[in-house]
C-alpha positions as CSV (number, residue, x, y, z in Angstrom):
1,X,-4.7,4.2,23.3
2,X,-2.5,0.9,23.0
3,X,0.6,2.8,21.9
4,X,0.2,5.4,24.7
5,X,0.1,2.0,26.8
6,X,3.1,0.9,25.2
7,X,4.7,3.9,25.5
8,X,4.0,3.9,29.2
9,X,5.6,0.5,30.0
10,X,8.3,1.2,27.9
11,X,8.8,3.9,30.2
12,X,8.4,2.1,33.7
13,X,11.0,-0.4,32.6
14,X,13.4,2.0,31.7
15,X,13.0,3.7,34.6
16,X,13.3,0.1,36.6
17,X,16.3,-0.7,35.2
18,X,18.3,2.2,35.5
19,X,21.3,2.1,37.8
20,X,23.0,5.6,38.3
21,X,26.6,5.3,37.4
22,X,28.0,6.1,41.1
23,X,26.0,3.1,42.4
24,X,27.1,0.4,39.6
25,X,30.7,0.8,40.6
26,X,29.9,-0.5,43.9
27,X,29.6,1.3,47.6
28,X,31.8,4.4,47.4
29,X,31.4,5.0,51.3
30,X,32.8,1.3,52.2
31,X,34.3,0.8,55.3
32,X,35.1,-2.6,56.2
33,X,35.2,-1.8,60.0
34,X,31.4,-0.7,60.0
35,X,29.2,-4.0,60.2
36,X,26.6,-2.4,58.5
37,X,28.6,-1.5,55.3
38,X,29.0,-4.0,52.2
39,X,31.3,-3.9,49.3
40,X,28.2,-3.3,47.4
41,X,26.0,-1.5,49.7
42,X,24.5,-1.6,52.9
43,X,22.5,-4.4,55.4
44,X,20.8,-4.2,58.7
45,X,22.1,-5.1,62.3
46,X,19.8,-7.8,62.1
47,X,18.8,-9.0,59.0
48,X,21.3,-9.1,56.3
49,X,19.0,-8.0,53.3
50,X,15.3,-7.4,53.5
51,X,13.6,-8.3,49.9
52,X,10.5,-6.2,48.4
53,X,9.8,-5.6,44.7
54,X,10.6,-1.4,44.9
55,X,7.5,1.2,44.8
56,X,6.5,2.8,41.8
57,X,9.0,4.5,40.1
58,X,6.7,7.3,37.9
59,X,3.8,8.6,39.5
60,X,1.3,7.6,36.8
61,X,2.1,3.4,37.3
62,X,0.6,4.4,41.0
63,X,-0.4,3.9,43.5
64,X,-1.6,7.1,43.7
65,X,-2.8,8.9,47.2
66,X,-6.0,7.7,49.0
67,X,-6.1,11.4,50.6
68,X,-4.6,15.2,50.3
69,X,-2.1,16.6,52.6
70,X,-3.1,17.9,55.6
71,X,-1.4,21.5,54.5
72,X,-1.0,22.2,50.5
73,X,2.4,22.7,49.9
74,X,1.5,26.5,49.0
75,X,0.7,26.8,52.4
76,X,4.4,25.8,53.9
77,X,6.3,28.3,55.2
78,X,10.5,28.0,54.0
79,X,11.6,24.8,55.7
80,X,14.7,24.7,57.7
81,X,15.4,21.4,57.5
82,X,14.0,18.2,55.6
83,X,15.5,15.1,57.2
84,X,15.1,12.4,54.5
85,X,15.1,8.2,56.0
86,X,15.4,6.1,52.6
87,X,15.1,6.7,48.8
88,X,11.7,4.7,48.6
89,X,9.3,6.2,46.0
90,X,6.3,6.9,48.5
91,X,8.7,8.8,50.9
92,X,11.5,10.5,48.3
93,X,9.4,11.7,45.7
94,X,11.3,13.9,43.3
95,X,8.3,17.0,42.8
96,X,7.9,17.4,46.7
97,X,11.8,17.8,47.1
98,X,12.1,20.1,44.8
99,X,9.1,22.2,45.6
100,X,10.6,22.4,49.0
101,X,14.0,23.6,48.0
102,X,12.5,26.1,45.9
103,X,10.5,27.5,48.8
104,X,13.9,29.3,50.1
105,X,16.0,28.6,48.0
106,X,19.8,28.0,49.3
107,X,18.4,28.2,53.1
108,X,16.8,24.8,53.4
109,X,19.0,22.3,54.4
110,X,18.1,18.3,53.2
111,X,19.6,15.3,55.7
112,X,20.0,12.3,54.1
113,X,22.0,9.0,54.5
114,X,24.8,8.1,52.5
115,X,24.1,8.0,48.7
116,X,21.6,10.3,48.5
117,X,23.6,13.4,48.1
118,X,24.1,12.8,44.4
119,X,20.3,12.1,43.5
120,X,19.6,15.2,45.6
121,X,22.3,17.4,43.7
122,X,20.9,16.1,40.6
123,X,17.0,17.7,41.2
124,X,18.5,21.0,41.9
125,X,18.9,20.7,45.7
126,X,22.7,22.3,46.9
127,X,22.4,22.4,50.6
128,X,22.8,18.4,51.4
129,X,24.8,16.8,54.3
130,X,25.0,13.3,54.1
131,X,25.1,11.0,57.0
132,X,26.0,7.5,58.1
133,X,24.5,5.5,61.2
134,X,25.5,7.1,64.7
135,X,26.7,10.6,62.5
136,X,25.7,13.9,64.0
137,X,25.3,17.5,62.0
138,X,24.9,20.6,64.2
139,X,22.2,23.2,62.5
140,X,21.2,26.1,64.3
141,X,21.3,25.0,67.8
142,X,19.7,21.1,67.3
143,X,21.7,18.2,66.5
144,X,20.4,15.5,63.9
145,X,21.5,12.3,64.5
146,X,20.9,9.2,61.9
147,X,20.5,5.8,63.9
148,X,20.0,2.1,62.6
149,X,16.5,1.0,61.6
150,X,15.7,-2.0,59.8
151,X,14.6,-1.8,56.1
152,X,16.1,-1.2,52.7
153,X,16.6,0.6,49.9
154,X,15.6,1.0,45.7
155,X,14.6,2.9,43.8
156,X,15.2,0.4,40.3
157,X,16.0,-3.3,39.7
158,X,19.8,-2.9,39.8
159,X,20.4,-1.0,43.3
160,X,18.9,-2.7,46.0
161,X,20.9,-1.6,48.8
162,X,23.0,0.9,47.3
163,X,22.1,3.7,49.4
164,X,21.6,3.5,53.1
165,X,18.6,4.5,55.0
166,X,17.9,5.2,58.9
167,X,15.9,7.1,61.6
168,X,16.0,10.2,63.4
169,X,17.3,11.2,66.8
170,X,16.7,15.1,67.1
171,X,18.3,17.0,70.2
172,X,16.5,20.7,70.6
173,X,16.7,22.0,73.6
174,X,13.2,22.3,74.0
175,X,12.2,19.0,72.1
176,X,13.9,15.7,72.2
177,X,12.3,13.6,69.5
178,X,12.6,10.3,67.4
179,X,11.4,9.7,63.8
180,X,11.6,5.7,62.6
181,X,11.3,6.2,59.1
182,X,10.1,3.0,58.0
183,X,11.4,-0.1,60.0
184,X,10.7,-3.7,60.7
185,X,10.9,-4.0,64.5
186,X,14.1,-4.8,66.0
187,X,16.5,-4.0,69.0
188,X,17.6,-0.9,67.4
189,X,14.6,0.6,69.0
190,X,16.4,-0.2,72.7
191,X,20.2,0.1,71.3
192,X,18.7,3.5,71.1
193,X,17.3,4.3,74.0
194,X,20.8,2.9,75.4
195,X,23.0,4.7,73.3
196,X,21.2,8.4,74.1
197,X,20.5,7.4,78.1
198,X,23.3,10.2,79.0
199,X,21.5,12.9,77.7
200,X,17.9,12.3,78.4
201,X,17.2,9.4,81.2
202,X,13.7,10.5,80.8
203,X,13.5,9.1,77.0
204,X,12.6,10.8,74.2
205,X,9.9,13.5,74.2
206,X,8.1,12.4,71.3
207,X,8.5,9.2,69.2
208,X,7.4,9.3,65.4
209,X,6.5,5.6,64.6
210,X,5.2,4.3,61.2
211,X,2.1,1.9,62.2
212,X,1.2,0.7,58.7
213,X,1.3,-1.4,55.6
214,X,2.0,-4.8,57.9
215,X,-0.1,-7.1,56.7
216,X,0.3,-9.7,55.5
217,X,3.2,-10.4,58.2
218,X,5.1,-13.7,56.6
219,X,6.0,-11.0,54.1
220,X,5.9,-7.5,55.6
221,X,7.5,-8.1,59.6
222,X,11.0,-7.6,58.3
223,X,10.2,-4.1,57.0
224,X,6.9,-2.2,58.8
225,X,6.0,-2.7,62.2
226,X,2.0,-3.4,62.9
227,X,0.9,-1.5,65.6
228,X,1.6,-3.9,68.4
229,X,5.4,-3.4,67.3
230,X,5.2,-0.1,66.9
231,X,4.3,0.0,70.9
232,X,6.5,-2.0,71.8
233,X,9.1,0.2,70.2
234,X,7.2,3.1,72.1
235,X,7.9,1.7,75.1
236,X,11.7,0.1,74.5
237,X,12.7,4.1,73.4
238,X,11.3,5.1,76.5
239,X,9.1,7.9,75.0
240,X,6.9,10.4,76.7
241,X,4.8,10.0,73.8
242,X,4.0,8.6,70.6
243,X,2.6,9.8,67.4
244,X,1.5,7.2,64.9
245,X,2.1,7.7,61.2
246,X,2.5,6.2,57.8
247,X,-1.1,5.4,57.4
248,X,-4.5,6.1,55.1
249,X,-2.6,7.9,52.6
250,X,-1.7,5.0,49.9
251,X,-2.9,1.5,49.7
252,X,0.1,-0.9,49.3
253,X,-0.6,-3.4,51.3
254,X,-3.4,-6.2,52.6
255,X,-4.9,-4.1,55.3
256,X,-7.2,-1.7,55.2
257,X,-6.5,2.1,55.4
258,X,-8.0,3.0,58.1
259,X,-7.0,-0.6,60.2
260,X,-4.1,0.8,61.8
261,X,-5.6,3.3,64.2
262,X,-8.0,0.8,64.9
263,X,-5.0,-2.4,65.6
264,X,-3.2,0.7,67.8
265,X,-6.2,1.3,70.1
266,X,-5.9,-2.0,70.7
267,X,-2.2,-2.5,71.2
268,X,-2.9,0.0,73.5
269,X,-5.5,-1.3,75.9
270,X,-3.5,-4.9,76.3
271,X,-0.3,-2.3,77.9
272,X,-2.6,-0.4,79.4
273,X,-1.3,2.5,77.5
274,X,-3.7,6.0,77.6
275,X,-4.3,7.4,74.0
276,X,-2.6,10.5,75.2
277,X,0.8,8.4,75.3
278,X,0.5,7.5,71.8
279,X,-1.8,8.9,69.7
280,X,-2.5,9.5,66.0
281,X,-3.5,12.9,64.5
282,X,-6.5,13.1,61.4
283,X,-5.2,15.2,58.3
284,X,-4.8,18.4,59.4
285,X,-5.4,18.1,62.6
286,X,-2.6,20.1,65.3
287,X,-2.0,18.9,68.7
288,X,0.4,20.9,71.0
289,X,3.0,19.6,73.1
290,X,4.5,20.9,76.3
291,X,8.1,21.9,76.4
292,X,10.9,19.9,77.5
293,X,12.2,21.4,80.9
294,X,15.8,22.2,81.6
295,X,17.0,19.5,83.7
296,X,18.2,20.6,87.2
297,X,22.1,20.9,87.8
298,X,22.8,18.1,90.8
299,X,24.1,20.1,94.1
């Protein structure tokens, strides 16, 4: 039992300190007009570096899931696209990528910010397009944009920052939608509403918001919104409606798993906000949305 132990940490520290040889020579994709790039890496609009000891790295160090996905991953049909926001463990995890791509193999397509396309190479996965902040990529009729969030990346002690991360605007011409990724709260919330006001004065149709691990907030603001953030970037987007995620499934921080619906309800009554307008969905649970409408030509 000890020297399976030992064996184990030996293990997790190798994997900690591991730097991939791409990202020890520095940031390949540096341009020195681009505020948000860094000789080394990348930084936020508003926060220059955002510090957090990484997530596990091996999935038997933890933490492990609190509850199953709502669908088994037998049960996917081929995936189209996987758009991917940051190499963190708990949302890149190396068996779920490559389960996907193996689902239709050559046909699904994985979005990623910069950095990531060499990682992704490296499990297997060939159809990758890799993306900076404001960058656009055409599939099938829907553009993906990636757009600023605030957080960070790592996946090791040596490469804090090496690879970018970002959100999700998504342009279908039945669906406009946002997906935040993980993010502290900050103006890129608004910058985006701003930046995409052209094209949808309405807002967005949906907004994907991550509502948990926040607490406690001297150390976690930076990086997760709590729910009362989370609405306030539901309403500085301008969305029809919300949908609050990254909750319940694994316990990493002070609050408890089932707190967050619970702080949103509240966020909610003080903007006088209906649950309809932003909402969060049990595992497994489908809720239908109607169709965005073609917008009527001016005479």
């Amino acid at each position: 039992m000890k020297a399976r132990a030992a064996a184990s940490l030996a293990l997790l520290l190798l994997s900690l300190c591991r730097v991939p040889p791409l990202q020890a020579q520095g940031n390949p994709y540096y341009d020195p007009a681009k505020p948000h790039h860094t000789p080394s890496g990348f930084r936020n609009n508003d926060i220059g570096r955002v510090d957090k000891p990484p997530a596990s790295p091996v999935q038997f160090a933890g933490p492990r899931r609190a509850q199953p996905p709502g669908i088994a991953m037998a049960q996917l049909p081929p995936i189209d696209v996987v758009v991917i926001s940051h190499n963190h463990y708990d949302h890149l995890d190396r068996d779920s990528v490559v389960r996907l791509a193996e689902r239709a193999p050559g046909k699904t397509l994985f979005l990623a910010p910069l950095g990531l396309k060499t990682w992704l190479e490296e499990q297997g996965v060939r159809e990758v397009v890799e993306l900076d902040w404001g960058d656009a990529h055409l599939h099938r009729g829907v553009e993906f944009r990636l757009v600023p969030v605030q957080h960070w990346s790592s996946r090791s002690l040596g490469d804090r920052n090496r690879t970018l991360w970002g959100g999700w605007a998504v342009f279908a011409p039945d669906l406009h939608w946002y997906f935040s990724g993980d993010s502290g709260y900050s103006r890129d919330f608004a910058d985006a509403r701003e930046r995409f006001a052209s094209r949808q004065p309405d807002g967005f149709d949906l907004a994907v918001l991550a509502i948990g691990a926040y607490e406690p907030r001297w150390f976690m603001q930076a990086q997760h919104m709590n729910p009362a953030e989370a609405m306030q970037a539901h309403n500085d987007l301008g969305a029809r409606r919300s949908l609050g995620i990254h909750w319940g499934t694994f316990n990493l921080t002070d609050e408890a798993l089932d707190q967050p619906p619970r702080d949103l309800v509240r966020a909610r009554q003080a903007q006088g906000v209906g649950e309809q307008d932003f909402f969060v969905l049990g595992i497994g649970e489908t809720r239908r949305l109607e169709p965005r409408k073609p917008r009527q030509s001016q005479p």
